[in-house]
SEDO-7175 format. One line per 2 residues: number of its first residue (from 1); their letters; for each residue y, x, z of N, C-alpha, C. Coordinates in steps of 0.001 Angstrom, whole numbers. Layout:
BEGIN
NUM) a) Y/X/Z/Y/X/Z/Y/X/Z  ...
% end
This chain:
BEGIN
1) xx) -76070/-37407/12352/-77108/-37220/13352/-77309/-38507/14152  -78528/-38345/14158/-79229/-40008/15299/-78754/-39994/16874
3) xx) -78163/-40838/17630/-78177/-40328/18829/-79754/-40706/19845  -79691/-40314/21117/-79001/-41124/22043/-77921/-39669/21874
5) xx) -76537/-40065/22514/-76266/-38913/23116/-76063/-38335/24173  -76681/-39227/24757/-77109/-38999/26181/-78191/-39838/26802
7) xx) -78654/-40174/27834/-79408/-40938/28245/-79269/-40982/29837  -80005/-42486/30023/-80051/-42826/31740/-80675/-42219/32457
9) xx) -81554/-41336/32336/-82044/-40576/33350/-81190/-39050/33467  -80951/-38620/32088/-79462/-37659/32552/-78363/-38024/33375
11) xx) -78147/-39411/33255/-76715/-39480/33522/-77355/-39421/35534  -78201/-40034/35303/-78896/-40398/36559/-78883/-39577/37586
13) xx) -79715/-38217/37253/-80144/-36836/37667/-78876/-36083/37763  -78152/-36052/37121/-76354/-35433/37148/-75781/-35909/38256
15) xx) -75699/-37359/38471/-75099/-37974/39567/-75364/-37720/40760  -76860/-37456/41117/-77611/-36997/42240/-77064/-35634/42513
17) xx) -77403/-34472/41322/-77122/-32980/41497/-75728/-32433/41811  -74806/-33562/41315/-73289/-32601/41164/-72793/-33958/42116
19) xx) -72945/-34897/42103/-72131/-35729/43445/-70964/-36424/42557  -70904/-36216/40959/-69777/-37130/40659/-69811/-38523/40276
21) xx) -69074/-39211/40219/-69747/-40650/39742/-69977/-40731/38525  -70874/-42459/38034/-71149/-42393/36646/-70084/-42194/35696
23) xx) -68799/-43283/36094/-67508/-42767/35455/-67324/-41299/34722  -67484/-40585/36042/-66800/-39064/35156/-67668/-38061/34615
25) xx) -69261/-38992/34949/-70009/-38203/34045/-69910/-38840/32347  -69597/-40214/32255/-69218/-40375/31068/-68327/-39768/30501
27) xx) -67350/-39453/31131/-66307/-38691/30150/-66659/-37487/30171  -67244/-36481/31034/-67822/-35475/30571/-68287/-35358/28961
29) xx) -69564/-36898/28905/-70163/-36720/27997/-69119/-36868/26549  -68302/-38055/27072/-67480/-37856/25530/-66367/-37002/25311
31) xx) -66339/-36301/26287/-65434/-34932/25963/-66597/-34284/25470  -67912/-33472/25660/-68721/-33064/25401/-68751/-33395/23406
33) xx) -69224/-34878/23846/-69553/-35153/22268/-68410/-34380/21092  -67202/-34807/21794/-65914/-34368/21020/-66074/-32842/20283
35) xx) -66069/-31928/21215/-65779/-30878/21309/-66841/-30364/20291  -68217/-31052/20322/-68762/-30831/19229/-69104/-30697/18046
37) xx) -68255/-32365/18157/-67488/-32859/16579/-66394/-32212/16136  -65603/-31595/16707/-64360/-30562/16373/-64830/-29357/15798
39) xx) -66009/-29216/16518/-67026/-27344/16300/-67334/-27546/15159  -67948/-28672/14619/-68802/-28621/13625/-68040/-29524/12453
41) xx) -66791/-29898/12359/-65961/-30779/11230/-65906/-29829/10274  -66094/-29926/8825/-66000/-29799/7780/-64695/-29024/7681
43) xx) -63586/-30383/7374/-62557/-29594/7212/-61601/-29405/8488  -61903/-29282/9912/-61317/-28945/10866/-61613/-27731/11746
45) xx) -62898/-27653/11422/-63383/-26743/12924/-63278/-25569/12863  -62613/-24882/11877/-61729/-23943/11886/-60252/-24029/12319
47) xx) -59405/-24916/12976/-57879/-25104/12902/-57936/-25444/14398  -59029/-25817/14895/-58711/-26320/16814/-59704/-25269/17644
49) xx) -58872/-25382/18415/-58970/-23553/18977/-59058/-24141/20523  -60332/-24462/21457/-60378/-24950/22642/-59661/-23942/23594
51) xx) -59202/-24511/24630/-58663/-23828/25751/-58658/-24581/27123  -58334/-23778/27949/-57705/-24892/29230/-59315/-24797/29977
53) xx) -59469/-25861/31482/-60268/-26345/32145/-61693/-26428/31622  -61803/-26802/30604/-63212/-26977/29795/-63334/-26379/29054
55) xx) -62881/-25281/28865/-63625/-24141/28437/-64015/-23044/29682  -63011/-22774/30629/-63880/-22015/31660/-64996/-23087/32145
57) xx) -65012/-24254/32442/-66263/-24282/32725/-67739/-24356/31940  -67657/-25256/30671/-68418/-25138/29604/-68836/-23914/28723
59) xx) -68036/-22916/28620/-68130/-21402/28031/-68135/-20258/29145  -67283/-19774/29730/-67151/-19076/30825/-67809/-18860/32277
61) xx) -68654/-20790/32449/-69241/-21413/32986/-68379/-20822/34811  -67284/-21365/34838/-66791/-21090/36068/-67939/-22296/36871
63) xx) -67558/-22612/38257/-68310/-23351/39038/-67194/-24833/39466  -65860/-24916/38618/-64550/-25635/38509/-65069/-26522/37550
65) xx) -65821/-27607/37384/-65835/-28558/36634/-64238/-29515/35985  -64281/-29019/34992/-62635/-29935/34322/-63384/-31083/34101
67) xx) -62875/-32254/34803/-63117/-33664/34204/-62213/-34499/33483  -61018/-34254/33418/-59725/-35011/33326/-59642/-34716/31101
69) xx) -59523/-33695/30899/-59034/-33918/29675/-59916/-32706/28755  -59591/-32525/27463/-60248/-31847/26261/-58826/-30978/26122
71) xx) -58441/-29844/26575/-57091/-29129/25502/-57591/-28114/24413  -56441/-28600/23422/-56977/-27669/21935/-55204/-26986/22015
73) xx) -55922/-25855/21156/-54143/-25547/20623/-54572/-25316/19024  -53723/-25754/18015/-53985/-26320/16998/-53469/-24989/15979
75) xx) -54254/-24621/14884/-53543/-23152/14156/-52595/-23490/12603  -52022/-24776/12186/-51627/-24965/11680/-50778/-26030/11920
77) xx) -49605/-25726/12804/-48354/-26450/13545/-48027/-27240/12417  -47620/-27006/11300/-46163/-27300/10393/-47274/-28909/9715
79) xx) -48437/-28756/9975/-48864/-29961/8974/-49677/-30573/9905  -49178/-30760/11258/-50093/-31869/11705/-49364/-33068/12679
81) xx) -49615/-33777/12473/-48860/-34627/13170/-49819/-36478/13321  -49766/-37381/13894/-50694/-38285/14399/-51895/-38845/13138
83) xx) -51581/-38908/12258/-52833/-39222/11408/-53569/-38150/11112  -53610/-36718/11136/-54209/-35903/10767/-55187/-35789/12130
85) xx) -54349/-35916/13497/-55187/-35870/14351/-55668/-36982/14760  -55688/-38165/14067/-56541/-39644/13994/-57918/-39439/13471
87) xx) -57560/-38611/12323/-58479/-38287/11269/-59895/-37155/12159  -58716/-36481/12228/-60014/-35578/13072/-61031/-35512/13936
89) xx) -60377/-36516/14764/-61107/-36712/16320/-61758/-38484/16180  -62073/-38443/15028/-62830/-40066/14914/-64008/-39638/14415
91) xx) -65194/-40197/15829/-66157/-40201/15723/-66884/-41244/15118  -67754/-41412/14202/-67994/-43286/14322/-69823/-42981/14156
93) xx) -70580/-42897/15058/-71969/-42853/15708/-72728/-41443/15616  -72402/-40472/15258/-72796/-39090/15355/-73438/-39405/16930
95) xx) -74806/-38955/16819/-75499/-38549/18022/-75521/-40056/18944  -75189/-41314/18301/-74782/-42042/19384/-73650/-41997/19927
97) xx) -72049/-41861/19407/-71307/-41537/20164/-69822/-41904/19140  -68952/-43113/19802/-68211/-43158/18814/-66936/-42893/19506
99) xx) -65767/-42575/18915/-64354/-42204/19486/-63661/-42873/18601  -62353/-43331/19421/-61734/-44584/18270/-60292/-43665/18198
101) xx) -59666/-42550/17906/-58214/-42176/18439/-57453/-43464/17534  -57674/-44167/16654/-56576/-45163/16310/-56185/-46033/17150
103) xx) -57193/-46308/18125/-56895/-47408/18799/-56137/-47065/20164  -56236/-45866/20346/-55761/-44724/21620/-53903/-44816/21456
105) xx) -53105/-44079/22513/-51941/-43659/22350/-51765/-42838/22961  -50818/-42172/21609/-50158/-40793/21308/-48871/-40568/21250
107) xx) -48605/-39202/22432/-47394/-38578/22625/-46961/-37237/22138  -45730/-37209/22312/-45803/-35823/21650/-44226/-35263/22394
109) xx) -44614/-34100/23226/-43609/-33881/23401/-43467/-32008/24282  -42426/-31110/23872/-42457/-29881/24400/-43895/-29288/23251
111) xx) -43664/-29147/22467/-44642/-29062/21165/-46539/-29254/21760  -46803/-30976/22175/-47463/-31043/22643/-47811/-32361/22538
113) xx) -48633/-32412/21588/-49758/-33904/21755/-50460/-34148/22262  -49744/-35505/23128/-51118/-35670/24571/-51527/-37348/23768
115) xx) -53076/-37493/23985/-53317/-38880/23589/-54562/-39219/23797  -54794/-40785/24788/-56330/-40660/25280/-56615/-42406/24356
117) xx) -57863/-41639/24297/-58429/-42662/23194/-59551/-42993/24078  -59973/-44411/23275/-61498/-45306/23986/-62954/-44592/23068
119) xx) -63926/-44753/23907/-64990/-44200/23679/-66029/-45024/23691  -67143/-45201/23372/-68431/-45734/23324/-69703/-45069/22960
121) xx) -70664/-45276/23867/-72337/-44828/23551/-73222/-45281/22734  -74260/-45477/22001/-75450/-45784/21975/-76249/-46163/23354
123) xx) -76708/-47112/23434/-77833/-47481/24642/-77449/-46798/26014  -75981/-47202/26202/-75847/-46384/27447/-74871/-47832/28028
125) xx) -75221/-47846/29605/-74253/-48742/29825/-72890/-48421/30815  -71654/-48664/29652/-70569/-48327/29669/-69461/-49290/31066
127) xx) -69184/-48354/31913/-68157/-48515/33103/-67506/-49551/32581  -66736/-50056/33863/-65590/-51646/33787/-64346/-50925/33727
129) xx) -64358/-50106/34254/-63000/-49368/34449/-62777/-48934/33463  -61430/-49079/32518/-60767/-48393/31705/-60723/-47429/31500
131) xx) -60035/-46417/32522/-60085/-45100/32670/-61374/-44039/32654  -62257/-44842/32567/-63920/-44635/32592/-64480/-44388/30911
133) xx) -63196/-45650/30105/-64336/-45380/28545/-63071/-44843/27947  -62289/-44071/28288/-60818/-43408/27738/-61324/-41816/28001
135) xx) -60893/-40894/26877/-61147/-39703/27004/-59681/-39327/26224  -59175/-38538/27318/-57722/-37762/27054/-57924/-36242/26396
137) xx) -57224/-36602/25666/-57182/-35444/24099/-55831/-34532/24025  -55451/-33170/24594/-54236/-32933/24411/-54491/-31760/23378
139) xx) -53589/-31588/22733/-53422/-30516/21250/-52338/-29752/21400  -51790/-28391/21783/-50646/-27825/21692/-51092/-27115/20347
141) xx) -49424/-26867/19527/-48962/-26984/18447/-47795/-25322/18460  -47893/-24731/20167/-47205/-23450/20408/-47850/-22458/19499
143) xx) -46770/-21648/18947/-47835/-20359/18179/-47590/-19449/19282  -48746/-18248/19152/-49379/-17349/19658/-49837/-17783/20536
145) xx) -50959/-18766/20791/-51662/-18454/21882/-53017/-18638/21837  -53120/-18128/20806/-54576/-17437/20106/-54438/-16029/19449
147) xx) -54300/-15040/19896/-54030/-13394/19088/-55349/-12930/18983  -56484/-12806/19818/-58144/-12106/19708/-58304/-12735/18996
149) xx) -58367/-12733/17649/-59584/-13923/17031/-60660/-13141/16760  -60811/-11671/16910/-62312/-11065/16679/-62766/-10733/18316
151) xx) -62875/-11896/18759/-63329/-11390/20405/-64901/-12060/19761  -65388/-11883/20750/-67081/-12228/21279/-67118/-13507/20553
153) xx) -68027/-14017/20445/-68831/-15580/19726/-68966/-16208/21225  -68530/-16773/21044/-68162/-17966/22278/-69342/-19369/21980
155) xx) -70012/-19995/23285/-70972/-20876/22708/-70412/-21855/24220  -70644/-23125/23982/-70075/-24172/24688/-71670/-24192/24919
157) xx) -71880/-25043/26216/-73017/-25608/26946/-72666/-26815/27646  -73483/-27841/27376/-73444/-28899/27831/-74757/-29643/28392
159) xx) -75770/-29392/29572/-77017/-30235/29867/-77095/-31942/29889  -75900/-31974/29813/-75739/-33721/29333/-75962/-33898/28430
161) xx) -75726/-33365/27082/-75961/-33983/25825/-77617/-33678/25641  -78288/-35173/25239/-79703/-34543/24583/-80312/-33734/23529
163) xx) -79454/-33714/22639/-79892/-32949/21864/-78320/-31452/21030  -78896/-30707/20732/-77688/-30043/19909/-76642/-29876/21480
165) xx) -77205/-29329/22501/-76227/-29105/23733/-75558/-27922/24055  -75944/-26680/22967/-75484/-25257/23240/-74872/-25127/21348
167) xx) -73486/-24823/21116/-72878/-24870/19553/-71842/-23941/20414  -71894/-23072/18708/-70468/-22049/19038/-69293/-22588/18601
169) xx) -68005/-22140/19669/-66940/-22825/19232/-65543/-21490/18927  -64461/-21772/18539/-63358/-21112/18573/-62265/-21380/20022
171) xx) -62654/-20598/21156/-61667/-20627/21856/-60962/-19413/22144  -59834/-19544/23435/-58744/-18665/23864/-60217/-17374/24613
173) xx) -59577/-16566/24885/-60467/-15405/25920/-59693/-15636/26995  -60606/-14613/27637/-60322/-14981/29050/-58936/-14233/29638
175) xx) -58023/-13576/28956/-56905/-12944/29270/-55784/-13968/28593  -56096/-14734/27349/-55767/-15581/26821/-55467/-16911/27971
177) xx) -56492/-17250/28522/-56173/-18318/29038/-55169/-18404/30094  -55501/-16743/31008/-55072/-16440/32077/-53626/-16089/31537
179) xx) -53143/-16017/30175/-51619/-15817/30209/-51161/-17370/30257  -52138/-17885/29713/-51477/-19335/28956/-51248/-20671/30812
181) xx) -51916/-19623/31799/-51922/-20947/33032/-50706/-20223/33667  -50422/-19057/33660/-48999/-18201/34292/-47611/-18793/33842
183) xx) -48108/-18811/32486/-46890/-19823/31737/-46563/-21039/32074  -47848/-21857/32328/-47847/-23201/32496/-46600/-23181/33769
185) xx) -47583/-22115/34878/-46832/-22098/36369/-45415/-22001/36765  -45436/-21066/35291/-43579/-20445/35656/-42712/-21735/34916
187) xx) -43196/-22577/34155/-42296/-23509/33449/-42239/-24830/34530  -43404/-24914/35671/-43796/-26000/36552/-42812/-25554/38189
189) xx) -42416/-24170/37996/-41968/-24022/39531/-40669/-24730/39142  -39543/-25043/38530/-38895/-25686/39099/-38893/-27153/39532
191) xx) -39876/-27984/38819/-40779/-28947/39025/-40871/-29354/40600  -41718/-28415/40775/-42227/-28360/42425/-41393/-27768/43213
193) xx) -40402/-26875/43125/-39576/-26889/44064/-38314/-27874/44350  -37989/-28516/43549/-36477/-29455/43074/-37150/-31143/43342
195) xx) -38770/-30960/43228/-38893/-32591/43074/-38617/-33209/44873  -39385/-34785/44595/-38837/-35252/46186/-39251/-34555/47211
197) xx) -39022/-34996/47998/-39834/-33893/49209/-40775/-35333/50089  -41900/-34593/50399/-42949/-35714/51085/-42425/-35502/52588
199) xx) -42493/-36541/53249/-41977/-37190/54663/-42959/-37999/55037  -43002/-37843/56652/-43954/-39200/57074/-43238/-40368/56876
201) xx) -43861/-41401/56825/-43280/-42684/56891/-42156/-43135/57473  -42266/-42735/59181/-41114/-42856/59880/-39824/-42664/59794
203) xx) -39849/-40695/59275/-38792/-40123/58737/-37867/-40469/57192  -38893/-41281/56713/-38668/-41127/55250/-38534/-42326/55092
205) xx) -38244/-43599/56083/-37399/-44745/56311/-35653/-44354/56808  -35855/-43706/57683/-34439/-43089/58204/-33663/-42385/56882
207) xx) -34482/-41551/56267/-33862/-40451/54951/-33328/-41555/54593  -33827/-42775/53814/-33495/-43770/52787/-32196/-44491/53386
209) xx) -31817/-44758/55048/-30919/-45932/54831/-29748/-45395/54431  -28863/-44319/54795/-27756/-43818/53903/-27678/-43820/52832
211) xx) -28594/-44332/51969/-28999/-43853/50646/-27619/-44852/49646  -26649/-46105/50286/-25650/-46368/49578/-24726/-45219/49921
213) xx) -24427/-45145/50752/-23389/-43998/51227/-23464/-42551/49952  -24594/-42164/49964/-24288/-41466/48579/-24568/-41959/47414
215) xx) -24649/-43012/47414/-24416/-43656/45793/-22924/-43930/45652  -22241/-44478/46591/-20812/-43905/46457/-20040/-42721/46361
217) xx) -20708/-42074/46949/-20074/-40413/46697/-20443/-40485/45398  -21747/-40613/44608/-22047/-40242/43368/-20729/-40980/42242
219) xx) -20772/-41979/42634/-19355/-43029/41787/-17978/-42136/41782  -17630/-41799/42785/-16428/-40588/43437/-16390/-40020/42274
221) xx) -17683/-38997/42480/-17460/-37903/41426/-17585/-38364/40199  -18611/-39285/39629/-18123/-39607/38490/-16412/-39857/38081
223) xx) -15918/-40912/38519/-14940/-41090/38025/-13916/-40276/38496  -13814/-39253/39437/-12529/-38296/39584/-13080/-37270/38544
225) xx) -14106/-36881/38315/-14552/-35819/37195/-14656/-35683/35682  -14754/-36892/35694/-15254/-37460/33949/-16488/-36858/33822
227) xx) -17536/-36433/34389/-18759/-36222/34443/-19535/-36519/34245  -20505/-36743/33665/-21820/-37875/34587/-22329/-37241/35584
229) xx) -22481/-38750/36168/-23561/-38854/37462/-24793/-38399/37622  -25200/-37988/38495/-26675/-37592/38935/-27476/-38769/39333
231) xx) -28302/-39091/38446/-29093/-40459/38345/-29734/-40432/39691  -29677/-41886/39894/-30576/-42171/40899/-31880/-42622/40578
233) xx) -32205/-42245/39947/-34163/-42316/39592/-34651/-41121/39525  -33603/-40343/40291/-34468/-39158/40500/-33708/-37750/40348
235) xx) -33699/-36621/40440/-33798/-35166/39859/-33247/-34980/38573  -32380/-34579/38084/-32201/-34320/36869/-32524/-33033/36513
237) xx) -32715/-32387/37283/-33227/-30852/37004/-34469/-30924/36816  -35437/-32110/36968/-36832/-31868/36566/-37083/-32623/35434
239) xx) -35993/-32889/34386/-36205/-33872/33249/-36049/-33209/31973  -36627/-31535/32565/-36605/-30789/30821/-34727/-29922/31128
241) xx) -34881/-29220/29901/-33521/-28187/29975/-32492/-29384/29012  -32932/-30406/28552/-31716/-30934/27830/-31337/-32028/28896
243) xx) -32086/-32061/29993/-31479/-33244/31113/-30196/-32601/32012  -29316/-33070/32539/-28525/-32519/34131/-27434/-31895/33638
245) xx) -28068/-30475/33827/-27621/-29256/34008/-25952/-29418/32588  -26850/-29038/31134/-25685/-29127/30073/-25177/-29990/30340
247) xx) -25209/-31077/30742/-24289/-32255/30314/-22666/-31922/30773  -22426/-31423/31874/-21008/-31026/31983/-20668/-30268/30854
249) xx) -21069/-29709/30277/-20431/-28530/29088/-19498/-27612/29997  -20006/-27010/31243/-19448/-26003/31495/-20412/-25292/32464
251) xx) -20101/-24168/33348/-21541/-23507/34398/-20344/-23909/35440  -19650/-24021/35796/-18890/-24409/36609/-19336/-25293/37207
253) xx) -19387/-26618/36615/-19457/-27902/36444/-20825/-28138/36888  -21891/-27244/36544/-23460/-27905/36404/-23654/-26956/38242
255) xx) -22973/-26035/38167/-23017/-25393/39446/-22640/-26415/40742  -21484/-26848/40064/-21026/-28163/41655/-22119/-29370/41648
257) xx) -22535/-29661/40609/-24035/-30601/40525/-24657/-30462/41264  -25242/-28609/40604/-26459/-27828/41498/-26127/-28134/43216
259) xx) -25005/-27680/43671/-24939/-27549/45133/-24815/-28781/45470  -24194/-30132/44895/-23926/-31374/45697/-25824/-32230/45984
261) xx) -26366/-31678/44623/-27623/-32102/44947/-28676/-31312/46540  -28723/-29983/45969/-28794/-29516/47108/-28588/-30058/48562
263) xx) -26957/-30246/48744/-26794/-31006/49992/-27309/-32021/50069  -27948/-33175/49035/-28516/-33758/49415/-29839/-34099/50220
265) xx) -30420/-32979/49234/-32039/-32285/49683/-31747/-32383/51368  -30828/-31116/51467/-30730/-30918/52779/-30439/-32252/53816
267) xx) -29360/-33034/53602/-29005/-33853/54217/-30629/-35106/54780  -31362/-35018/53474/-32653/-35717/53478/-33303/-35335/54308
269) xx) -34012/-33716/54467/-34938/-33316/55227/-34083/-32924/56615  -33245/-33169/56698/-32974/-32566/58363/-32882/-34224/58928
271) xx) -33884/-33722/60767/-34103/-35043/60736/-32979/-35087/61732  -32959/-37212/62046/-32066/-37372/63197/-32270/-36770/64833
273) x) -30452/-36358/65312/-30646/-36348/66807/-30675/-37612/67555
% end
């Protein structure tokens, strides 16, 4: 297909109506373009299954514009891995609109490929900012979290793209999604409760100067314990279930962790008399 796939007086009229900048109406558009090219691939657009932020707003049409990323969850785990999804998500001028994922980088981790690739238009003139011609691509690889597959015909909408702006796609439903963000939440609370704690400036000069004083305690216990230490770059309880906790090889052990960190927390947020 010929592009433009978009044009300057869209991008123009968008900017005015919704208040975002040109930046993130570009990536709108090449998330847009994407999602299209996924709908309509030959041998893919049966296997990527949209979900997440941009589909309630593009399908569901919440009033929550997702600007940040594209999430798919992928229906054939065991055979995909970075060239298959190189392969897939390379656009090269459909509609005006090219996507490079080779030139992009890709992670993979908690059965989850995150990877933002560079983008380019037809006759459109493209942002200075990096983060402006990069469109972030994540793919989960979890099974079950697609079970309706005979729900309703689902159709994506996009008034940015000029032409071909309403295509049906394969996504989650709406009970689907709503299990899949509960999950997200319950795997994120220890995250947010265990990470640093925010302080004003003032206070959070004072927290820091003791801060050798327990790097020696931390040495203590290392070497009277045969343990390891609780890193100082941070939390070990927020570095995944194979960080911290096992490393003692006992509940005993990860328990006196648990509480010495704790006291630290505490020792941090209580301020001086």
């Amino acid at each position: 297909m010929k592009g433009p796939v978009t044009t300057e007086d869209i991008l123009g009229a968008a900017e005015t109506r919704t208040g975002l900048t040109r930046g993130q109406l570009l990536v709108l558009v090449a998330k847009s373009a994407t999602v299209r090219h996924l709908a309509t691939h030959e041998k893919y657009k049966d296997l990527f299954v949209l979900k997440g932020g941009t589909l309630l707003s593009n399908v569901y049409r919440s009033p929550r514009q997702s600007i940040a990323d594209a999430d798919y969850t992928y229906l054939d785990p065991e055979n995909l891995k970075v060239p298959e999804l190189e392969e897939a998500l390379a656009v090269d001028g459909q509609y005006g609109f090219y996507l490079y994922p080779k030139e992009g980088r890709w992670s993979y981790e908690n059965e989850l490929f995150d990877g933002k690739s560079p983008f380019s238009m037809d006759g459109i003139r493209m942002s200075r900012r990096p983060r402006d011609r990069e469109l972030k691509v994540t793919v989960s690889v979890r099974p079950g979290e697609w079970l309706d597959r005979d729900g309703p015909p689902l159709v994506y909408r996009d008034p940015l793209l000029v032409t071909d702006s309403s295509f049906p796609i394969n996504g989650l439903t709406r009970n689907e999604l709503a299990a899949e963000k509960a999950t997200w939440l319950v795997r994120q609370a220890p995250r947010k409760a265990l990470g640093r704690p925010r302080l004003p400036r003032a206070r959070a000069r004072r927290a820091h100067q003791p801060r050798e004083g327990r790097g020696v305690r931390r040495q203590e216990v290392r070497e009277g314990e045969g343990r390891p230490a609780l890193s100082r770059r941070g939390n070990p309880l927020t570095r995944g279930p194979r960080a911290g906790l096992h490393q003692g090889g006992q509940a005993r052990g990860s328990a006196q962790r648990l509480g010495a960190l704790l006291d630290d927390r505490v020792a941090t947020l209580t301020p001086r008399l």
